[in-house]
C-alpha positions, 0 to 999 in steps of 0.5 A: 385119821381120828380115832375110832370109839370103841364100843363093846355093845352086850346084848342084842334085842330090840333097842340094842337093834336100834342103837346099833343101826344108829351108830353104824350111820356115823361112817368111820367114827365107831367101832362096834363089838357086839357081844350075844350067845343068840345072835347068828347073822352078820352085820356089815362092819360089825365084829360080833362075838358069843362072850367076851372071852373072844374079845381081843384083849389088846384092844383099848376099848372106850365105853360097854354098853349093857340091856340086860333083861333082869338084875339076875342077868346083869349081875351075872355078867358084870361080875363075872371073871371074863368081864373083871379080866379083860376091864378091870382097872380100865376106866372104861364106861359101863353103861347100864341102859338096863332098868333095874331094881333100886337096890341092885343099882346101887351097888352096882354102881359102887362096883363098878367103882371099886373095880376101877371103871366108870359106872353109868347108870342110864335106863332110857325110854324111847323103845324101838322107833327111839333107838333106830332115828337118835330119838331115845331119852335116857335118865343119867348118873355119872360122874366122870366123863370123857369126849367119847361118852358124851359123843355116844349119848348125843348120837344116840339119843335126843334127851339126857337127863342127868341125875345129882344121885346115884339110884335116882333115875332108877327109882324115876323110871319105876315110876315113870314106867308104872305111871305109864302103864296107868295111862295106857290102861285108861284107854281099856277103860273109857274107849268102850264108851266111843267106839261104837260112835258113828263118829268113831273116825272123827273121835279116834282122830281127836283123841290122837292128836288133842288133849292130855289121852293124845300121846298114849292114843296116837302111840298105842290105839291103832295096836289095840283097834287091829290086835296087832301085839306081835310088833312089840315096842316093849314086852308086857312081861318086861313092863311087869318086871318094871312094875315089881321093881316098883313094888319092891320100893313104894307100897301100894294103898291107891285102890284104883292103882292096886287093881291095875297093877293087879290086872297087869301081874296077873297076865304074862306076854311077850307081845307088846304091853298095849296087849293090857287093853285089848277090847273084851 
């Protein structure tokens, strides 16, 4: 019989949903622990625990799998005793999915390495529909490897994108993230001036599926038409946290961009991030 991976997932929300959901798919080939103080239900063939004291300590566990919502969050649990007592000098995988601060990552990753374990510096991009069908992208450093972490990501995601530096596929994902936030504004912008075409269904359906506007439309326009923002793929408050990760790195003389990242950190929600480009 082959060997279960063992993987500790921490933290449950909408992606770690989606991963979960994923992996439990491949019948007899994972072993899931599933760390969270908020979470009350029961999942078929899921051990989930409230912290990581409950974890059975004789158990060889094989790659943790974090989505942390800030640095605070992360550093908390990756320094705190009951994670250095139950991993320290494993050679475990720590895979931090979570999209951080540049600076705390970096010595993050140094950490993890003192410690004895495998640091995976992983932000992913892919959100709620990603996670549940293997769709998910993640931006990658690490060094060592083993089968099962490679096992992991191909199973749970489409494309992995290996960085050559620590700290890079962070800084990428700010911008990736901002740059997003850029493109999902312009449908504030300019959809005013279509919408009271009598053509409106012939447009809607164009700017969905042709030209450069057709990713971020076909994604984000049925949300914005019906104000459907209680469905949430991503928060804007965590879009605004990206975005101030981002400032922290790169200042800011674009005019245009200052007043839509402005207009964004002025607003906090936890309905979807499309909820920036609700119609006046």
């Amino acid at each position: 019989m082959t060997k279960l991976i063992n993987v500790v997932i921490r933290g449950y929300g909408i992606i770690t949903d989606g991963i979960i959901k994923r992996l439990k798919s491949f019948d007899e080939k994972y072993q899931i622990y599933l760390v969270s103080e908020h979470f009350n239900q029961q999942i078929e063939n899921i051990k989930i625990f409230k912290s990581l004291e409950e974890l059975d300590d004789l158990i060889q566990y094989d790659i943790i799998l974090s989505s942390f919502r800030n640095v605070e969050d992360s550093e908390r649990f990756w320094t705190s005793q009951s994670f250095l007592k139950l991993f320290k000098n494993k050679k475990i995988h720590c895979i931090e999915t979570s999209t951080l601060s540049y600076n705390y990552i970096i010595k993050w990753g140094s950490y993890i390495s003192q410690i004895g374990c495998i640091p995976v510096e992983a932000p992913l991009t892919g959100s709620k529909m990603g996670s549940l069908n293997g769709k998910l992208s993640f931006f990658l450093f690490f060094e060592a490897e083993k089968n099962e972490l490679n096992n992991l990501l191909s199973d749970i995601s489409l494309n992995q994108y290996r960085f050559k530096t620590l700290g890079e596929a962070t800084k990428f994902k700010l911008v990736y993230n901002t740059w997003g936030a850029f493109l999902l504004y312009s449908i504030k912008i300019f959809l005013p001036y279509l919408i009271k075409s009598n053509d409106f269904d012939i447009i809607s359906k164009i700017i969905c599926n042709d030209g450069w506007m057709s990713k971020v439309c076909e994604g984000k326009l049925k949300k914005i038409l019906t104000n459907d923002y209680e469905d949430v793929s991503f928060s804007l408050n965590m879009m605004n946290k990206d975005i101030n990760y981002f400032l922290k790195i790169y200042e800011v003389n674009n005019l245009s961009l200052k007043y839509i990242i402005d207009d964004y950190l002025s607003k906090e929600s936890e309905c979807d991030f499309s909820i920036i480009s609700k119609l006046e």
